[in-house]
Structure formats: C-alpha cells, structure tokens
C-alpha positions as CSV (number, residue, x, y, z in Angstrom):
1,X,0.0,0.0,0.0
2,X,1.1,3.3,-0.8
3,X,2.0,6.6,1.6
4,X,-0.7,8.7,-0.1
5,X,-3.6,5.5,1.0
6,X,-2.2,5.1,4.2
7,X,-2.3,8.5,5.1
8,X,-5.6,8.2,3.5
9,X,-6.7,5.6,5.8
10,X,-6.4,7.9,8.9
11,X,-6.9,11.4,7.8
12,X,-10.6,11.8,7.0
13,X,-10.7,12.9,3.5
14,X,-11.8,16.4,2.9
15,X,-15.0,15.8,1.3
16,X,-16.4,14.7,5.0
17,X,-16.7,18.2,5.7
18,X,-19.9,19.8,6.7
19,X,-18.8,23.2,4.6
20,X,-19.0,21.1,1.8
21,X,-23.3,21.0,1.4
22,X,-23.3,24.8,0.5
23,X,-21.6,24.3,-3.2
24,X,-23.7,21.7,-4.1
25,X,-27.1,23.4,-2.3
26,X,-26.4,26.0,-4.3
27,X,-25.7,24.9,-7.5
28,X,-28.9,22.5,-7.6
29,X,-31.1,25.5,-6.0
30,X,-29.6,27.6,-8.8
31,X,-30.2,25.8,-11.6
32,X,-33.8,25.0,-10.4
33,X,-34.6,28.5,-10.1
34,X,-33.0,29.0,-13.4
35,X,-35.3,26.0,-15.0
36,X,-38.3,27.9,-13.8
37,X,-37.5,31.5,-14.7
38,X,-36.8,30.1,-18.5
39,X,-39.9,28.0,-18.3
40,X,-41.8,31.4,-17.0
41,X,-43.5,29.6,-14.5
42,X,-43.1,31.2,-11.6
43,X,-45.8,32.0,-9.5
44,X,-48.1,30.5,-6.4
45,X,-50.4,28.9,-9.0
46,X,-47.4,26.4,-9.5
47,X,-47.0,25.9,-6.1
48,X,-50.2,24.7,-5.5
49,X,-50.3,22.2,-8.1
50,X,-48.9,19.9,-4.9
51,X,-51.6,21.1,-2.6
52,X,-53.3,17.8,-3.0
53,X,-51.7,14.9,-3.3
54,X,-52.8,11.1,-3.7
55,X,-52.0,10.1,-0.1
56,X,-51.6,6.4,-1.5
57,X,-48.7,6.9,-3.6
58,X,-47.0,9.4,-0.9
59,X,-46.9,6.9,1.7
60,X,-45.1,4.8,-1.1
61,X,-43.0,7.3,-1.9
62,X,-42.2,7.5,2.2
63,X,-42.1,3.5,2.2
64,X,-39.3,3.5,-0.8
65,X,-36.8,6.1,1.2
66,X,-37.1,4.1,4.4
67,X,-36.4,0.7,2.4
68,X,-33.9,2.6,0.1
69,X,-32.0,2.5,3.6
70,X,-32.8,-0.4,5.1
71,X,-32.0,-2.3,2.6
72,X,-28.2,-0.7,2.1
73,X,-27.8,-1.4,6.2
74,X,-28.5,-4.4,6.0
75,X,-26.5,-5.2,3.1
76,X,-23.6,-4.2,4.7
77,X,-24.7,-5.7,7.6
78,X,-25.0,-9.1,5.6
79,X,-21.5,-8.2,3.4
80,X,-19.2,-8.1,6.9
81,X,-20.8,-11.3,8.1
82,X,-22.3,-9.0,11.2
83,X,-18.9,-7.8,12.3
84,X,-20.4,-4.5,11.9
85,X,-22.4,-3.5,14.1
86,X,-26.2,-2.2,13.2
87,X,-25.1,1.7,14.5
88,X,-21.7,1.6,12.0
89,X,-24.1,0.4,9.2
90,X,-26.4,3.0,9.3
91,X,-23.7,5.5,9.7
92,X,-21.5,4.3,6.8
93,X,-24.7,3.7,4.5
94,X,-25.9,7.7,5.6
95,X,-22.6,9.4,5.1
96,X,-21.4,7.1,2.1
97,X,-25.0,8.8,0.2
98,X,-23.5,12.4,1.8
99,X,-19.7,12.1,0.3
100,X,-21.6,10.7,-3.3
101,X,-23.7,13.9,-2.5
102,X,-21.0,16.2,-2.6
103,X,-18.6,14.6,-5.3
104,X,-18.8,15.1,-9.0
105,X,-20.9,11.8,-10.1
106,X,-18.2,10.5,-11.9
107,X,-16.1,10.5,-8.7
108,X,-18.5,9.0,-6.5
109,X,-18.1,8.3,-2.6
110,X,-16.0,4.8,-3.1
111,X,-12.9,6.4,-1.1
112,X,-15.1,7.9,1.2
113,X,-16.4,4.7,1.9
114,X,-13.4,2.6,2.6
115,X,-12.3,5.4,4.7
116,X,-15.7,4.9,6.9
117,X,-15.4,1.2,7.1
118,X,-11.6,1.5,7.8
119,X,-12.7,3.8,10.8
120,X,-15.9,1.4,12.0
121,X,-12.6,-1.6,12.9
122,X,-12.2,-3.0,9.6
123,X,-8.7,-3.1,7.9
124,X,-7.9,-0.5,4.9
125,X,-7.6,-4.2,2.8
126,X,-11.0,-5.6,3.7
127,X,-12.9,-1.8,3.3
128,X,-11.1,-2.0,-0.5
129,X,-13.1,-5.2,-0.6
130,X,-15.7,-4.3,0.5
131,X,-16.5,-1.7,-1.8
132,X,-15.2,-4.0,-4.7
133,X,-18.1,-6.1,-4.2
134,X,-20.8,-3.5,-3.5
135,X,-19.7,-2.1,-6.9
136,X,-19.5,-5.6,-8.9
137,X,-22.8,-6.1,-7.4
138,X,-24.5,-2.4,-8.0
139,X,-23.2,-2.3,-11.7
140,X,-24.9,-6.0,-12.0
141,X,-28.0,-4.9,-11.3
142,X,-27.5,-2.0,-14.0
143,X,-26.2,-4.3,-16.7
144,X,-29.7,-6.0,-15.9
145,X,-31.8,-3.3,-16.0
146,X,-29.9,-1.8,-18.8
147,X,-29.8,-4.9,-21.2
148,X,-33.7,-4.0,-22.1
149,X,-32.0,-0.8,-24.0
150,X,-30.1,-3.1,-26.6
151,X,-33.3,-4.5,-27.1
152,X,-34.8,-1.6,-28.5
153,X,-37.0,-1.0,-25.7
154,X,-35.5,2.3,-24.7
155,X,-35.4,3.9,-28.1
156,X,-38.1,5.7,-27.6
157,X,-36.1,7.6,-24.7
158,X,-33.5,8.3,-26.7
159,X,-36.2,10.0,-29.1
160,X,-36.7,12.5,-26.7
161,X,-33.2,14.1,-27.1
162,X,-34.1,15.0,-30.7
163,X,-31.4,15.6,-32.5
164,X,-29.3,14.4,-29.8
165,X,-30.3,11.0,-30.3
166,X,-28.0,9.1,-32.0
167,X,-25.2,10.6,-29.8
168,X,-27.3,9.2,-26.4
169,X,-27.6,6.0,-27.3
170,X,-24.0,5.8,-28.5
171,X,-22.6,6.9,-25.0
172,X,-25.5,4.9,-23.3
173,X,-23.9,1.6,-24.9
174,X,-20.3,2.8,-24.7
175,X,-21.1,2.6,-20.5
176,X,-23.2,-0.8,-20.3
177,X,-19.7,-2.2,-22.7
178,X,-17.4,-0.7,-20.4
179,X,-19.8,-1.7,-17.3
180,X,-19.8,-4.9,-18.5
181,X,-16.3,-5.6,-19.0
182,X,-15.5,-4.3,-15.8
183,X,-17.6,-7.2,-14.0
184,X,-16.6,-9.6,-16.2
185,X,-12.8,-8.8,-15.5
186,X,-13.3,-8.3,-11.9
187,X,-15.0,-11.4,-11.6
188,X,-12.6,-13.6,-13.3
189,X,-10.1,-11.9,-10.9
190,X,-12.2,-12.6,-8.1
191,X,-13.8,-15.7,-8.2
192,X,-11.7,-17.7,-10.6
193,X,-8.2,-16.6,-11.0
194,X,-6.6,-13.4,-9.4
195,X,-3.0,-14.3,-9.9
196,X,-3.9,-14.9,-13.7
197,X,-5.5,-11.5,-13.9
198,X,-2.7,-9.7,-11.8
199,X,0.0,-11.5,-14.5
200,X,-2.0,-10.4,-17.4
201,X,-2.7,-6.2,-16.0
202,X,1.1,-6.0,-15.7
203,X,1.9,-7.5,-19.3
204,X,-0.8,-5.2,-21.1
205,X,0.6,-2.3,-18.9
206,X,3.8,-3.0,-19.9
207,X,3.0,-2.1,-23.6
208,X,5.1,1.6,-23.8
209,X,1.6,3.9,-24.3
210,X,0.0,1.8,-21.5
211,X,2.9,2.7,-19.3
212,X,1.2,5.4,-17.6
213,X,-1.2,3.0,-15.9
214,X,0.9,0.3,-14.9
215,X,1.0,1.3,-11.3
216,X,-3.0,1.7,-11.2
217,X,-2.5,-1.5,-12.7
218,X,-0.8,-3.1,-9.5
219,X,-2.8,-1.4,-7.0
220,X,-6.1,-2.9,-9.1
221,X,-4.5,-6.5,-8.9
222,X,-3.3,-5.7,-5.4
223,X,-7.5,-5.1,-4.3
224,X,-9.2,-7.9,-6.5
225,X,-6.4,-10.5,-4.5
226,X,-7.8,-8.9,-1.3
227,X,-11.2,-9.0,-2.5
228,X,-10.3,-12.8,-3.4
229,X,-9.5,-13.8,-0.5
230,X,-12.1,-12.7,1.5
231,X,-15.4,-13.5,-0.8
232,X,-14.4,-16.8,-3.0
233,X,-15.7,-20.0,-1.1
234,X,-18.9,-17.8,0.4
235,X,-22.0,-19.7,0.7
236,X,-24.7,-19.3,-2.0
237,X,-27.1,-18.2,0.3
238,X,-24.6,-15.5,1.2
239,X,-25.0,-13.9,-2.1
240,X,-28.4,-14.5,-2.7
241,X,-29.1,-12.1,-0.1
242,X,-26.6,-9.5,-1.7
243,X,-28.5,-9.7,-5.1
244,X,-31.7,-9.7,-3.0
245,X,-30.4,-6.4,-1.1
246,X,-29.0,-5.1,-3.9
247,X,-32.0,-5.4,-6.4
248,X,-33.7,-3.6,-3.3
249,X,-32.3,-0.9,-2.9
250,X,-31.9,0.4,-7.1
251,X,-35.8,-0.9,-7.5
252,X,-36.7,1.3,-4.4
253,X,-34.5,3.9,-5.4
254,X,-35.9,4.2,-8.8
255,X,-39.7,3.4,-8.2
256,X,-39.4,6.7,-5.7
257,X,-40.0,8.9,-8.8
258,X,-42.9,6.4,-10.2
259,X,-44.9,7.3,-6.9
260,X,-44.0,10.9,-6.4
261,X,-45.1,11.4,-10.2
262,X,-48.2,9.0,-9.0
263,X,-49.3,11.5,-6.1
264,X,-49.7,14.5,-8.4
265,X,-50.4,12.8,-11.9
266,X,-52.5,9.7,-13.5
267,X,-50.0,7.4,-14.3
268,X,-51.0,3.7,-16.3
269,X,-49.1,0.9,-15.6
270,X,-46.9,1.0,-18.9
271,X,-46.0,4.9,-18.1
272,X,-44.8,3.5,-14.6
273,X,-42.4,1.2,-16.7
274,X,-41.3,4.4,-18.8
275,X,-40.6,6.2,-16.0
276,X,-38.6,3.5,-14.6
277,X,-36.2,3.0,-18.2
278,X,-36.1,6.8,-18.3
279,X,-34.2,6.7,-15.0
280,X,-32.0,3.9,-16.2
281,X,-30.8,5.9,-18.8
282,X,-30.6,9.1,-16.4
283,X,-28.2,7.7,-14.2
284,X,-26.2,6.7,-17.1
285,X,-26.3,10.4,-18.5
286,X,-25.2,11.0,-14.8
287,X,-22.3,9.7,-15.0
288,X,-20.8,12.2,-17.4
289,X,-18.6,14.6,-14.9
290,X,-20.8,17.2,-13.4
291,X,-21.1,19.1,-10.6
292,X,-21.2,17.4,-7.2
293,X,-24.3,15.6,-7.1
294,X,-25.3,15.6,-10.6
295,X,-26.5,19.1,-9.7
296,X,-27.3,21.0,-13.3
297,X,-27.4,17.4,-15.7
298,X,-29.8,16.0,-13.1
299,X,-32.3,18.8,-13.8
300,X,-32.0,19.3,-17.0
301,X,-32.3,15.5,-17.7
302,X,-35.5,15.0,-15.9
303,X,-37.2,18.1,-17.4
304,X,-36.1,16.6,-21.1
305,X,-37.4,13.3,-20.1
306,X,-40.4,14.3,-18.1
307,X,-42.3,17.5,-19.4
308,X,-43.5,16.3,-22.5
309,X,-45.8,13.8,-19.9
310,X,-46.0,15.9,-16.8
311,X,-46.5,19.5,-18.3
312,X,-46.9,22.0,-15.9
313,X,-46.6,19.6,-13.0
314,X,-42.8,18.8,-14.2
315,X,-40.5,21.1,-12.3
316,X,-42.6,21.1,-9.3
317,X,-42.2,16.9,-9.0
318,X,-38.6,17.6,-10.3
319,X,-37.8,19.7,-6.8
320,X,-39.6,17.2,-4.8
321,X,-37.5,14.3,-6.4
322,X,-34.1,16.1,-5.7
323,X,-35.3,16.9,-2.1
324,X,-35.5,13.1,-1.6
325,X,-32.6,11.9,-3.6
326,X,-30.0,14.7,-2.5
327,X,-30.8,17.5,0.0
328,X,-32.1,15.2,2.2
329,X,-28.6,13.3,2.3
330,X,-27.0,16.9,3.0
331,X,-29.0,17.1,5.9
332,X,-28.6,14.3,7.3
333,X,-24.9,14.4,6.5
334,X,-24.9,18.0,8.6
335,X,-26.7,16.1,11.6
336,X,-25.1,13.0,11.9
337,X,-21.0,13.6,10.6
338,X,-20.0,15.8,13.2
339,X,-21.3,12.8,16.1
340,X,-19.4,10.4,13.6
341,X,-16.8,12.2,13.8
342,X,-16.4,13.3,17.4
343,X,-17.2,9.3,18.6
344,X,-15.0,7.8,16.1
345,X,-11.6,10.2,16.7
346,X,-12.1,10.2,20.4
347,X,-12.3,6.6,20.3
348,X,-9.2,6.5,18.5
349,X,-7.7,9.0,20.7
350,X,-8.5,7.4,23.9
C-alpha cells in the first residue's frame, strides 16, 4: 500500500466536511430556479399544483426512502458477516449517500467509503473489498436493467433528445460495454483466478503507451487479491441475499420517482415502466462529470425526459424528487457527521 492511502486511511478525507453542502445546495437551487425563470412559470399557482396529493402513492413514496436505507444497512450488515455493528451500518450507509452527494458523479463516494469502514474496525484491505463487491454487485443490477435498452425497448427515450439521439444511445452503450467488462474482468479476478488477472494487468501495462497506468495497474490487482481472498468460497445463500439487497435498494430507489409522479399525476401501468427506463438511462447520462451531485445534468435530464408527460406539473415533481434523492442526504450528513466524527476520533484518541 502506498504513503498517499495510508495517510488516507487515517486522515478523513476532505469531502467529510460539513462546509461542503453549501456548493452543491447552491448549485442545484440555482439551476432550479434557473429552469423555472426560463420556463416562466413562476408563481403560487405552480406551487399549489402539490396542494393535494394522492395520499396512497406518498406513503409509497415515504415507504421507498425508508427501504432505500434499510436495505443498504443491511446489506452491509450481511457483506461483513455481522462484524459490523447495526449503529456503524447506518452511519457508513448515511454518510457514504452524503460524500456521493457532494462529489462530482463521476467521482462518487468509493474512497469515502473505505475510509468509513476502515474507521468502524475493519482493515484498509477488507474496506477496498468491500467496496469492490458492492460495486460488482451495483453495476450488475444496471447491466440488468440496462440490457432492455439493446433490445430496442428504450429507443423511444433516446427520441426525446431530438437531434441528440444518436449521440445518447451511443454513449449509453459505450457505458453498459465498459460496465460490463468491468464485471466480467473483476470477476474472473475474483472468483476464478486473481493471480492470472494480476499477470496479465502487468503485461498489457507493460506495452510503452500503457505505461502510464501500470501502477493503477498493481494497486487494481493488489484489491481484486484482497477481494479474493475474503469473498471466494462464500455460501450461496450468502450472495443471494446480496442480489436480494442489492436489487432492493436500485428498484426502491428508482420506483421513488414512479410514486412521487403517481401522487400528483395519472399514471398507467406502462408509463410506470417508462418512468422507470427513463431513469436507467438518467443515471447513465449522470455519469458524465458534473457538478457534485449531478447538480445541473440531473435537472435538465428530468425536465427533457419528463415534461412532455408531466407538463406544468414537471418542475414542481422535479424539486420534490431532488429533495429526496440529494438535499435530504446533505441534511442528514450535517446532523449526523459531526457525532461520527467526534465518537470515532475520540475513540481513537482514547
């Protein structure tokens, strides 16, 4: 392990930092304000729009946060074998959503994340793990949901970016081929043969223009032998109930939109699919490097996707769904990181 991830490992990194919510409250705030001063619809009559909601669908929509968090504690829960305990779980799955709230979304809250686990008594090599696994397992559930696009089945999406079409679905399929190599390579390393996949990173790095990544190379082969050693030979029932959590918390995640659109607007049962491939394809937009939090592409992607159904009711649902899905991760992150912080450093302290 290098100097820079050892001193990585006990410094928390500077994204945990309450100062951080303020650029990326602003920023969203600012480009939804912006949305509805160029849409010119501005005024109380928007407002009230929400004034009476289907109760039904916003008790689901109350139901889906709660699992959306249930279910990542107790994955994490199930992924450590209960060596962590219930309080470190829901503090690593809160403040893990708060660093991927205040990152760029191509960045993500990965580091963040090992450095929580590393501080809740696990070792810098099984948080790398970890978080290896949680990825292999998130990206599966993508590669799932995303396989109906090659289909054909979310070409009429793409059709909604006009003339920007072509260019969607070309990026869209350049990340489920890159996804999907990525699992496939990390799980040859991890379930069938690390040493064979360390040998060959370090011949195709050795190739002079691949030099440059030979040492990212090492590190990569250096995590997937960790990774190895601590998943390969686990039970089937073991991962069962990661695919079971893992499917869980993305359909959760995802159906929150269906019922917050379901409160305030008819929706049939085919539109609640549509809304759920339009957010497939979102998060893969997402993924493009943006302000922390998606702030700016995540609002501008939902009122291309959504307006032509939702009308006048678009940018109002829009704020409520970024309330859910990010500000309320940068409040909790302000209530519960400085107590993280305080227990975990004194305890390290003492």
């Amino acid at each position: 392990m290098n100097n820079q991830t050892q001193m990585d490992a006990q410094d928390p990194p500077k994204t945990l930092n309450v100062k951080k919510v303020w650029f990326p409250v602003l920023a969203g705030l600012a480009f939804t304000l912006f949305l509805f001063y160029r849409s010119g619809k501005i005024s109380s009559e928007t407002v009230t729009l929400l004034r009476n909601p289907n109760s039904k669908y916003l008790y689901m929509a109350f139901l889906a946060i709660l699992l959306r968090e249930v279910g990542h504690i107790y994955r994490l829960r199930v992924l450590s074998n209960g060596s962590l305990r219930w309080t470190s779980c829901f503090y690593v799955a809160i403040l893990w959503e708060f660093g991927t709230a205040v990152t760029p979304s191509v960045v993500g809250g990965g580091l963040v994340a090992i450095f929580l686990l590393s501080k809740e008594g696990l070792s810098l090599g099984r948080s790398m793990a970890y978080i290896v696994v949680l990825g292999m397992m998130d990206n599966f559930f993508f590669l799932l949901a995303g396989s109906f696009g090659l289909g054909g089945v979310y070409d009429p999406i793409f059709a909604m970016a006009g003339s920007f079409c072509s260019s969607m679905k070309r990026f869209f399929l350049i990340i489920y081929i890159l996804f999907l190599l990525y699992n496939c390579v990390m799980a040859i390393g991890v379930f069938i043969n690390p040493r064979l996949l360390k040998w060959i990173l370090i011949y195709v790095t050795s190739i002079p223009f691949l030099k440059r990544w030979r040492r990212s190379a090492y590190q990569l082969s250096k995590d997937i032998m960790v990774t190895s050693d601590e998943f390969r030979g686990k039970s089937l029932l073991f991962w069962c109930k990661m695919l079971f959590c893992t499917f869980l918390v993305w359909t959760v995640r995802y159906s929150l939109l269906n019922c917050l659109i379901g409160a305030y607007f008819p929706i049939s049962f085919g539109e609640h699919l549509a809304i759920f491939g339009k957010q497939v394809v979102m998060w893969t937009l997402m993924l493009v490097p943006a302000l922390p939090g998606g702030s700016g592409i995540a609002e501008l992607l939902f009122q291309q996707f959504f307006e032509p159904i939702l009308g006048d009711y678009a940018l109002p649902i829009m704020s409520l769904w970024r309330i859910t899905v990010f500000y309320l991760y940068l409040i909790l992150g302000v209530v519960f990181l400085p107590r993280w912080l305080q227990k975990r450093f004194k305890m390290n302290q003492s």
